[in-house]
N, C-alpha and C positions, 0 to 999 in steps of 0.2 A: 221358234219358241222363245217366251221371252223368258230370264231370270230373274226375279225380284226378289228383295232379301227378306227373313224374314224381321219385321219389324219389333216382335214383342221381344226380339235377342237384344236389342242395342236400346239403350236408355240416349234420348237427345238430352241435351243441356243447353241453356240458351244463358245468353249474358244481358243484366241488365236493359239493354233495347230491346231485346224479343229477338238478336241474333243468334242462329246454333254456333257452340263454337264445338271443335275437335273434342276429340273422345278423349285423346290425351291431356288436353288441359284441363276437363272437367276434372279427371281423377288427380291432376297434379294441384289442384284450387280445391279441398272440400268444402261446401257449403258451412255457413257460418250457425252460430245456432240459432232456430229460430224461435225460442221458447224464451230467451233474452231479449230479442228484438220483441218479438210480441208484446212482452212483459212494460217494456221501455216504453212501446205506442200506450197503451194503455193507463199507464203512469202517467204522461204524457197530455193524453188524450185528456184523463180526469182533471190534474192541474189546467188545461186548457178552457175547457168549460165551467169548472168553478169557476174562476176569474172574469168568466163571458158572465155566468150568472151574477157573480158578486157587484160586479161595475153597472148591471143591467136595473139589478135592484137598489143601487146606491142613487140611478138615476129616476128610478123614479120615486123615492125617496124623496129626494132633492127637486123633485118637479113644483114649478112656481104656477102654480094655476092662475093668478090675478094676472101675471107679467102678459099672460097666451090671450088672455081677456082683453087686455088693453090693445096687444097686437092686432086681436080680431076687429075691435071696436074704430080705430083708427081706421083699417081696410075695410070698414063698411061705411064709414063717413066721406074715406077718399069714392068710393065708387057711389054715394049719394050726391055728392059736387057734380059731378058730372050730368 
């Protein structure tokens, strides 16, 4: 007969890699908050993509259409040489 425990008694805790650690370190480490950390990604997260957008839109703002024209126009006269 085998014994296995029951599992819904003992809560696992794993540490940042996805290792389980002991029962007793978990209760001696409480989790930190994570309504804070949430809060921080999010802050975070926003200034991040504003700035993606801001610099995205300054670029094409700043887009030189004649400069891309000339570039084009060059690389079809080099491949008309040949």
């Amino acid at each position: 007969m085998r014994i296995t425990p029951d599992i819904r008694s003992t809560t696992l805790a794993f540490d940042p890699f996805g290792e389980p650690v002991a029962d007793g370190v978990a209760r001696a480490c409480p989790p930190t908050s994570a309504a804070g950390d949430r809060t921080a990604r999010r802050i975070g997260g926003a200034v991040f993509w504003t700035l993606a957008l801001a610099i995205l839109a300054g670029r094409i703002y700043a887009y030189d259409m004649p400069m891309v024209q000339n570039v084009a126009a060059y690389a079809a006269q080099a491949l008309a040489l040949r």
